[in-house]
MOPAC internal coordinates of N, CA, C and O (Angstrom, degrees):
PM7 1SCF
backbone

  N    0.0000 0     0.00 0     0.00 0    0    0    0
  C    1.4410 1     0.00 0     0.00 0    1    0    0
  C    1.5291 1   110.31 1     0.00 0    2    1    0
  O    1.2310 1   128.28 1   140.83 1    3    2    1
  N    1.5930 1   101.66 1   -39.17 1    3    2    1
  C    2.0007 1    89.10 1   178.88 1    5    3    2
  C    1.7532 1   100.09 1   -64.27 1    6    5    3
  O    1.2310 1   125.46 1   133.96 1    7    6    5
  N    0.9317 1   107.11 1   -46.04 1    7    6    5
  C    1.8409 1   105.98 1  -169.83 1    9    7    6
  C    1.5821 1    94.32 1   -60.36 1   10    9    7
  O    1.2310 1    99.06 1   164.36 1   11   10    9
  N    0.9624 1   155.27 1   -15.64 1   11   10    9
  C    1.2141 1   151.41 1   167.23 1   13   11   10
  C    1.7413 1    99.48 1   -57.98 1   14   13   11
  O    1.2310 1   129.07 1   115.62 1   15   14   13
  N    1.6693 1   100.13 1   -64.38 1   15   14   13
  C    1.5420 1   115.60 1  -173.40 1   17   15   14
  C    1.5208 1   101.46 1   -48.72 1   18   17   15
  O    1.2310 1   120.68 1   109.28 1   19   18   17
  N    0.9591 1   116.30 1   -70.72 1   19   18   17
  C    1.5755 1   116.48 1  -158.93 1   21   19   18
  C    1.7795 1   105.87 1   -66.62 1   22   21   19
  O    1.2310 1   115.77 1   155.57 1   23   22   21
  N    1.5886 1   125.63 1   -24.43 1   23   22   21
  C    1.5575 1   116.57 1   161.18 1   25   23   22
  C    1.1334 1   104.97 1   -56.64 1   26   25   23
  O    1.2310 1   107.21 1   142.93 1   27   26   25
  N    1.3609 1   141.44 1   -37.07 1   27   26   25
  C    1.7846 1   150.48 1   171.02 1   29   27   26
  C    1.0624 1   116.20 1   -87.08 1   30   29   27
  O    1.2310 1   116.20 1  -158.48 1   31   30   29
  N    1.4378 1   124.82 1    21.52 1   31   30   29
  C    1.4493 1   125.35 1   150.11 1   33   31   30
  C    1.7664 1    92.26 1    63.22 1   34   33   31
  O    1.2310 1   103.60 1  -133.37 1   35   34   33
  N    1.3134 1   147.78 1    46.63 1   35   34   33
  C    1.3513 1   133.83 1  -175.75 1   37   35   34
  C    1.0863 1    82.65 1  -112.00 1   38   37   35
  O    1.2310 1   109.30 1     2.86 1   39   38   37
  N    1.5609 1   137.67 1  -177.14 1   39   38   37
  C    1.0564 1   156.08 1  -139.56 1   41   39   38
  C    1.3296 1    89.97 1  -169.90 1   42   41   39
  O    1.2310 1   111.42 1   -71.89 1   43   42   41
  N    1.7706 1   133.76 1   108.11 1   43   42   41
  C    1.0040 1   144.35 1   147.64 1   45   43   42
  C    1.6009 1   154.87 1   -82.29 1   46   45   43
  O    1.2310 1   115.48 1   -26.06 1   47   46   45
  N    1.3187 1   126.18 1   153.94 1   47   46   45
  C    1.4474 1   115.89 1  -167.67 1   49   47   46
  C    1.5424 1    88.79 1   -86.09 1   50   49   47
  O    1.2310 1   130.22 1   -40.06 1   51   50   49
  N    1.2882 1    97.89 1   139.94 1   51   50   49
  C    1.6113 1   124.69 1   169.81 1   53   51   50
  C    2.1901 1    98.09 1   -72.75 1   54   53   51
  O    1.2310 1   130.57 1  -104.84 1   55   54   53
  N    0.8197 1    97.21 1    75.16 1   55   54   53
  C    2.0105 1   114.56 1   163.12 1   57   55   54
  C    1.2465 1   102.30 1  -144.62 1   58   57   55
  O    1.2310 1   138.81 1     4.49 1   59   58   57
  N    1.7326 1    81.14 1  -175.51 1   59   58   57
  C    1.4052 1    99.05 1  -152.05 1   61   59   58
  C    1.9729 1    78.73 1  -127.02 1   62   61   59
  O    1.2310 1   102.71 1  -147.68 1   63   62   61
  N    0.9040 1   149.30 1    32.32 1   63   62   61
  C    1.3666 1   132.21 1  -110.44 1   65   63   62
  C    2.1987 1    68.34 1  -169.66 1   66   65   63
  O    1.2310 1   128.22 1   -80.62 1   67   66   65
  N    1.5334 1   101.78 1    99.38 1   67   66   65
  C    1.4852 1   100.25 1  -171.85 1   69   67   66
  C    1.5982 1   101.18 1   -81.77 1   70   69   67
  O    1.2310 1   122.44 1   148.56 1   71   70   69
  N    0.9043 1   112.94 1   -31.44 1   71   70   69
  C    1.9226 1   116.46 1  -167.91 1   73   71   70
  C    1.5977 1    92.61 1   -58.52 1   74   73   71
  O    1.2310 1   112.54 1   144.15 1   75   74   73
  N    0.9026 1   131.69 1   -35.85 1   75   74   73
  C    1.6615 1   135.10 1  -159.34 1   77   75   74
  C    1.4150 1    88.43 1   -77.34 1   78   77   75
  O    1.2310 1   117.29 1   122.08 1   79   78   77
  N    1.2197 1   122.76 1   -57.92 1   79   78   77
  C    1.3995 1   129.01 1  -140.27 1   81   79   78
  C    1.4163 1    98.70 1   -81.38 1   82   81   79
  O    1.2310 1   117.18 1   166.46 1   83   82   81
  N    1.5757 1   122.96 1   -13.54 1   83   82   81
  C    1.2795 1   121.71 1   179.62 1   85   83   82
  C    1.5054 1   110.23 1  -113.43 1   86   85   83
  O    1.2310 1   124.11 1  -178.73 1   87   86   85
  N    1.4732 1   109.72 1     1.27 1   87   86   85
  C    1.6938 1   113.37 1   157.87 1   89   87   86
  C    1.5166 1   107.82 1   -69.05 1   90   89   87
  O    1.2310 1   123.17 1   124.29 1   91   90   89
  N    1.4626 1   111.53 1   -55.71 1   91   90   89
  C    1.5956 1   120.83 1   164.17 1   93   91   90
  C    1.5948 1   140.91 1   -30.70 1   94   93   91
  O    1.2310 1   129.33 1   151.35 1   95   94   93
  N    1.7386 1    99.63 1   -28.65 1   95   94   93
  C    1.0890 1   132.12 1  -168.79 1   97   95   94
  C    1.5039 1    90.18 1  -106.50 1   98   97   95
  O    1.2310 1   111.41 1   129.41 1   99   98   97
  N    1.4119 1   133.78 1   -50.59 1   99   98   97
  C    1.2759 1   120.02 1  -171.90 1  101   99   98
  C    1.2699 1   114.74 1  -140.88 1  102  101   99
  O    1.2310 1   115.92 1  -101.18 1  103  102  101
  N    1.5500 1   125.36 1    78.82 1  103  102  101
  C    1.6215 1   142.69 1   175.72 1  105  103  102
  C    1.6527 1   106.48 1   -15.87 1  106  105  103
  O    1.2310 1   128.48 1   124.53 1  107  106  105
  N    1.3550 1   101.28 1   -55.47 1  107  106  105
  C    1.5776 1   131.30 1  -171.85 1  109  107  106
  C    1.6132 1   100.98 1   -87.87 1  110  109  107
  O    1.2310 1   126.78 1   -97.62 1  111  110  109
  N    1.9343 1   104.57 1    82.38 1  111  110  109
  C    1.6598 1    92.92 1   152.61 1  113  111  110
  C    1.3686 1   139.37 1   -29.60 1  114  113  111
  O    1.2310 1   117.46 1   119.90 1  115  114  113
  N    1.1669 1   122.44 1   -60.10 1  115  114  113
  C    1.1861 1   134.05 1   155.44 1  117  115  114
  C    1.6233 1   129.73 1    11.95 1  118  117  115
  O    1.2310 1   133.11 1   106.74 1  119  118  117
  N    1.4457 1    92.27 1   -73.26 1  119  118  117
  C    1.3169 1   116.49 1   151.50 1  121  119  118
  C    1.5407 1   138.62 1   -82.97 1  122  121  119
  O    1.2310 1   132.27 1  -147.08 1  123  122  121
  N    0.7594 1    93.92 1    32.92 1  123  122  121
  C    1.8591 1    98.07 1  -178.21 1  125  123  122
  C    1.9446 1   104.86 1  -104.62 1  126  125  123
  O    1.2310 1   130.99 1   -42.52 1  127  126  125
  N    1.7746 1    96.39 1   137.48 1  127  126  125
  C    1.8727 1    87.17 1  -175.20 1  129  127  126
  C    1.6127 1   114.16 1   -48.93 1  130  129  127
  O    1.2310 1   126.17 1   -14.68 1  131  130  129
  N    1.1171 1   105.74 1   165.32 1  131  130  129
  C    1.3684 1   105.26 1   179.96 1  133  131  130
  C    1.7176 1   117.01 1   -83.31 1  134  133  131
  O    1.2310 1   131.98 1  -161.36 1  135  134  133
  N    1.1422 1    94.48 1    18.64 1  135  134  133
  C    1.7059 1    95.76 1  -171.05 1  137  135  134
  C    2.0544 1    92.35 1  -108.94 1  138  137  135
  O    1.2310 1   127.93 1  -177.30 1  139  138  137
  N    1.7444 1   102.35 1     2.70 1  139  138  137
  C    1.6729 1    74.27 1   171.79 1  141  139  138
  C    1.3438 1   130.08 1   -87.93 1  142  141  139
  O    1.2310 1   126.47 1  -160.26 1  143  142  141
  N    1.3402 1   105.16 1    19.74 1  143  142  141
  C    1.5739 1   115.03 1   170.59 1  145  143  142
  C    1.3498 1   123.44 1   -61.21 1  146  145  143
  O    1.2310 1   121.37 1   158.49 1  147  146  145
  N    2.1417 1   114.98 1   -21.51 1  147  146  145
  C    1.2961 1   116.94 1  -148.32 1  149  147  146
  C    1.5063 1    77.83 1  -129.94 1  150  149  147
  O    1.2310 1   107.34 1   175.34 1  151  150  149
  N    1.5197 1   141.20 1    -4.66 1  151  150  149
  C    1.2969 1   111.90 1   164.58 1  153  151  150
  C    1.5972 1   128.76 1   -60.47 1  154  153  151
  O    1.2310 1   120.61 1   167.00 1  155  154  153
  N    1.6753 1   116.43 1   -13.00 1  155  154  153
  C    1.9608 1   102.47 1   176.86 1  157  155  154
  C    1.6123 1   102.09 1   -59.50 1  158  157  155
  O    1.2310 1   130.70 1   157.32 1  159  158  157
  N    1.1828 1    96.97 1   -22.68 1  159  158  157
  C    2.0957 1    75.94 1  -170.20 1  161  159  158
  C    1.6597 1   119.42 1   -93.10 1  162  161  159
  O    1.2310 1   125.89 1   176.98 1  163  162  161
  N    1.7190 1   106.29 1    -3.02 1  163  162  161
  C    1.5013 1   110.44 1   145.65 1  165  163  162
  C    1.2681 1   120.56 1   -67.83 1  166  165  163
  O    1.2310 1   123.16 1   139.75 1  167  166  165
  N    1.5692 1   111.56 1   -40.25 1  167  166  165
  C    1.5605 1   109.87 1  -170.53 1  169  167  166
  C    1.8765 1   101.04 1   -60.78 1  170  169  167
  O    1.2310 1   124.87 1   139.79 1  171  170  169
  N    1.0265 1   108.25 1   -40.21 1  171  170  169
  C    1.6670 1    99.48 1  -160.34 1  173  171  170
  C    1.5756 1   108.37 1   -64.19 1  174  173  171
  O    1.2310 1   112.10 1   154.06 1  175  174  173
  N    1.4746 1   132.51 1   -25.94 1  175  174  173
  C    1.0471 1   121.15 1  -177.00 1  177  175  174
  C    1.7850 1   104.77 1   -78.64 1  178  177  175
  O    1.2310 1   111.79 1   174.93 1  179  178  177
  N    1.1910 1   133.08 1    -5.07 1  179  178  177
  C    1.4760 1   133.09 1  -175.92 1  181  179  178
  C    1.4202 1    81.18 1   -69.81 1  182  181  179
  O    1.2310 1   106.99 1   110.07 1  183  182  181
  N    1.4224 1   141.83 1   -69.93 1  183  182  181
  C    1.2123 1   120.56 1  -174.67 1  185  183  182
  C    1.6382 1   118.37 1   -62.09 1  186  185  183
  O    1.2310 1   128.05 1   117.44 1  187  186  185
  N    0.8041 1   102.10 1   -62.56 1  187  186  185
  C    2.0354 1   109.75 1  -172.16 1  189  187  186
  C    1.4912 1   112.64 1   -42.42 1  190  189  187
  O    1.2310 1   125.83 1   169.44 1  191  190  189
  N    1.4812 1   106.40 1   -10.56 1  191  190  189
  C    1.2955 1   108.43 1  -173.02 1  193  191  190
  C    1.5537 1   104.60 1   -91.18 1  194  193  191
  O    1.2310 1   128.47 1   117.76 1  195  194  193
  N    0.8953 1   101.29 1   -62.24 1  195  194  193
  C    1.7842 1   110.98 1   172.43 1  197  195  194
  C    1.3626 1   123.86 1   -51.14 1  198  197  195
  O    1.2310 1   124.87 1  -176.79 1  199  198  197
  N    1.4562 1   108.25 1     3.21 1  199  198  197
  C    1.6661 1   114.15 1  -176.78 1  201  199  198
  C    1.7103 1    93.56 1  -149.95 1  202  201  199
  O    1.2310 1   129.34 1   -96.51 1  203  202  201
  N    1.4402 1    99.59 1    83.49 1  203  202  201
  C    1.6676 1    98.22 1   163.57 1  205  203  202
  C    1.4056 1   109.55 1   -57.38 1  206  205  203
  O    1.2310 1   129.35 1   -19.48 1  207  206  205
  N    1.7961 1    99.59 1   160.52 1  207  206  205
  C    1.7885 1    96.86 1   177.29 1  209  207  206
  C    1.2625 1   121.64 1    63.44 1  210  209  207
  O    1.2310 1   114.19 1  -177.99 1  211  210  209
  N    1.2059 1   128.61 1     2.01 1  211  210  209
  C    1.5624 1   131.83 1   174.67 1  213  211  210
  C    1.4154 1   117.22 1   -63.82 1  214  213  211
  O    1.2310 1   132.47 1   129.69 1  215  214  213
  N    1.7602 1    93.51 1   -50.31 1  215  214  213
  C    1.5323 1   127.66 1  -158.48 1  217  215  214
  C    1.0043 1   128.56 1  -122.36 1  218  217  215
  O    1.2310 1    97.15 1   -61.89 1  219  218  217
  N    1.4004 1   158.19 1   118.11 1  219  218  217
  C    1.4447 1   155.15 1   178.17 1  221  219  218
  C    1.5924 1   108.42 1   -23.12 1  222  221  219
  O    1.2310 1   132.15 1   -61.96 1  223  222  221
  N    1.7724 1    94.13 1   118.04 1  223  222  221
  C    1.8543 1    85.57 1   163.08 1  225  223  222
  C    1.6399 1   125.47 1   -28.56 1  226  225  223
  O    1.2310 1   125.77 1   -21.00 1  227  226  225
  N    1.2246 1   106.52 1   159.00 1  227  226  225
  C    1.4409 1   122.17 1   177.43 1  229  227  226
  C    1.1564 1    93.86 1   -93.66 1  230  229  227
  O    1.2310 1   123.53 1   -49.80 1  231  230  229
  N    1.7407 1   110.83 1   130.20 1  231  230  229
  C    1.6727 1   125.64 1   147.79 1  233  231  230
  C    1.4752 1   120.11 1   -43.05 1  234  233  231
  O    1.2310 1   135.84 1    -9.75 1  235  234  233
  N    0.9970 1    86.94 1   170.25 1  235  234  233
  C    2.0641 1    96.96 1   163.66 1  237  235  234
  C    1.5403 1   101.83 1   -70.86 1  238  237  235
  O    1.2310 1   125.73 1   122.84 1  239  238  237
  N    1.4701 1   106.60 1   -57.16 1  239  238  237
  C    1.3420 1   124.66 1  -157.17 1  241  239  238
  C    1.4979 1   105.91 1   -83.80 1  242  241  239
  O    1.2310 1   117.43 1   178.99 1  243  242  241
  N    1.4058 1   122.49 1    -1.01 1  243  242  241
  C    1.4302 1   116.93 1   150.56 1  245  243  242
  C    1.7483 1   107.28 1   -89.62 1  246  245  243
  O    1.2310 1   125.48 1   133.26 1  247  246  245
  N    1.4224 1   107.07 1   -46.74 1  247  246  245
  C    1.3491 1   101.50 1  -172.98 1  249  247  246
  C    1.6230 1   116.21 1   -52.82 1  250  249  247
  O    1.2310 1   108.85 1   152.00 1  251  250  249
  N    1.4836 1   138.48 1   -28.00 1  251  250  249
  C    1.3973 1   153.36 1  -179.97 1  253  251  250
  C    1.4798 1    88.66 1   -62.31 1  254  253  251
  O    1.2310 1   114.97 1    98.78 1  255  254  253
  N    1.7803 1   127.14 1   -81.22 1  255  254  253
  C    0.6362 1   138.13 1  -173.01 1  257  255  254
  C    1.3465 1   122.56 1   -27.27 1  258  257  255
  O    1.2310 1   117.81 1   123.56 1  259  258  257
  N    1.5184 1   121.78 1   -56.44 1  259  258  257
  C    1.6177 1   129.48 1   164.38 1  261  259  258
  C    1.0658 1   126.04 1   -56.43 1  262  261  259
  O    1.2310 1   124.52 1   139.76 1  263  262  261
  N    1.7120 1   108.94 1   -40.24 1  263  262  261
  C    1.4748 1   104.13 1   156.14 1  265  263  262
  C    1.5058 1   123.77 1   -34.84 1  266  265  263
  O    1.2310 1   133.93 1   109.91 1  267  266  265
  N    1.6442 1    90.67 1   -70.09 1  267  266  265
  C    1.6906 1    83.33 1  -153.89 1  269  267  266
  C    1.5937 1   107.19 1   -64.77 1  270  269  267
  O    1.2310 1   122.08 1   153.51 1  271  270  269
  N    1.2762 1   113.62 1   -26.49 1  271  270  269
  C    1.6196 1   108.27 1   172.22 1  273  271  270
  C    1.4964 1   106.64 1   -33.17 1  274  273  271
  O    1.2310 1   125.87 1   115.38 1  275  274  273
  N    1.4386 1   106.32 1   -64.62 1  275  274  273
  C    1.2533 1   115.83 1  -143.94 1  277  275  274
  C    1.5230 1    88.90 1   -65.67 1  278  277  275
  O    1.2310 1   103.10 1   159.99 1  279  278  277
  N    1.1195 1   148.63 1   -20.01 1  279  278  277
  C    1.9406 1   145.49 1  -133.01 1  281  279  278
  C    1.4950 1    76.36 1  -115.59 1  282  281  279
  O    1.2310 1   114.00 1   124.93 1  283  282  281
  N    1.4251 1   128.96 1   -55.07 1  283  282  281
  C    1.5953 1   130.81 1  -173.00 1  285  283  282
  C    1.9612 1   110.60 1   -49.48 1  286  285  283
  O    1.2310 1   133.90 1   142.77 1  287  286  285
  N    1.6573 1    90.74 1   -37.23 1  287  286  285
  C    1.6703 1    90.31 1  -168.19 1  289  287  286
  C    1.9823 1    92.41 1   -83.72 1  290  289  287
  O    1.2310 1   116.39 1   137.88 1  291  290  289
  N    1.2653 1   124.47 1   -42.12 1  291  290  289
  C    1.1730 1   117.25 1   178.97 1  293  291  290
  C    2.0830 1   128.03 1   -60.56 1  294  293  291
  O    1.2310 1   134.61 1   150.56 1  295  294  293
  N    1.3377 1    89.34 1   -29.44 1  295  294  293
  C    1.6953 1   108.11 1   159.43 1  297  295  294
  C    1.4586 1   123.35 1   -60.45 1  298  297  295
  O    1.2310 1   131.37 1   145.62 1  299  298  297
  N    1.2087 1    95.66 1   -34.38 1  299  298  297
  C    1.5573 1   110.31 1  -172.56 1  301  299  298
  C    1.7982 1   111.32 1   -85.31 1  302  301  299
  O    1.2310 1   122.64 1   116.26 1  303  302  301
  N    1.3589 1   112.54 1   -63.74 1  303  302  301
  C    1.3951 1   123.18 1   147.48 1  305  303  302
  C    1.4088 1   121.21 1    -9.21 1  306  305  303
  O    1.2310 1   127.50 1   107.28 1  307  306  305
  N    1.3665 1   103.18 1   -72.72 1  307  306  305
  C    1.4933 1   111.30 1  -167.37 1  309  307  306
  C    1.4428 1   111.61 1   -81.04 1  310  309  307
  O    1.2310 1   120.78 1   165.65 1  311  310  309
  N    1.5259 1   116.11 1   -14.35 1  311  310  309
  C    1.4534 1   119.38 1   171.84 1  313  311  310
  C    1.6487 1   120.95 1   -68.28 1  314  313  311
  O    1.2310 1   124.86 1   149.20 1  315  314  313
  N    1.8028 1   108.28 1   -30.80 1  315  314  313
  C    1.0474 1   136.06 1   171.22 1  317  315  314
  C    1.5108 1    99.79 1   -53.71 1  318  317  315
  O    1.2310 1   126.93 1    71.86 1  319  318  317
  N    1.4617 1   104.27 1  -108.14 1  319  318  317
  C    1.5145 1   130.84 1   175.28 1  321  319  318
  C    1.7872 1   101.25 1   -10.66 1  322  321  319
  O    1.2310 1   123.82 1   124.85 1  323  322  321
  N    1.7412 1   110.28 1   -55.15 1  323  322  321
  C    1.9375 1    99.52 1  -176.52 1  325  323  322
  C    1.5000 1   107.26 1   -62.93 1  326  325  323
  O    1.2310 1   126.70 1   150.90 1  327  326  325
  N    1.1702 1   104.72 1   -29.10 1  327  326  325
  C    1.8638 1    94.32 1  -157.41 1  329  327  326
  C    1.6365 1   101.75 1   -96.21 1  330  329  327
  O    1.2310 1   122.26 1  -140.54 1  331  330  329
  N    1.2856 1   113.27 1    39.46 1  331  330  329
  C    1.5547 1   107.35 1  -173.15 1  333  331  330
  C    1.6653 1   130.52 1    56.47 1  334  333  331
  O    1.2310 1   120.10 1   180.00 1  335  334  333

């Protein structure tokens, strides 16, 4: 999502905190992909990750889940960034 920002010349907040970063990206809810409903549960591992033992192991069925988030936000990204 920052490499999104900076192909769009936006000027971003230094977080880790994805909902922000796609207010930044899109003033106008409206327009925002429809997959930013499922970025809070990317945001939470930016912390949980950096602090083993904090937090209850990860499921399977969370770990799938983050995946594909994460493959949806990287699809999307790179669809941006190729097509100008």
């Amino acid at each position: 999502m920052k490499a999104v920002c900076v192909h769009r010349h936006i000027r971003f907040s230094y977080t880790h905190d994805l909902n922000r970063l796609m207010t930044e990206l899109y003033p106008a809810t409206e327009d925002m992909p429809d997959f930013t409903k499922d970025l809070e549960v990317l945001s939470g591992y930016a912390v949980s990750g950096r602090y083993p033992g904090f937090d209850e192991p990860v499921t399977e069925e969370e770990w799938q889940q983050a995946v594909r988030i994460a493959k949806t936000v990287l699809d999307w990204a790179t669809s941006i960034i190729a097509n100008g």
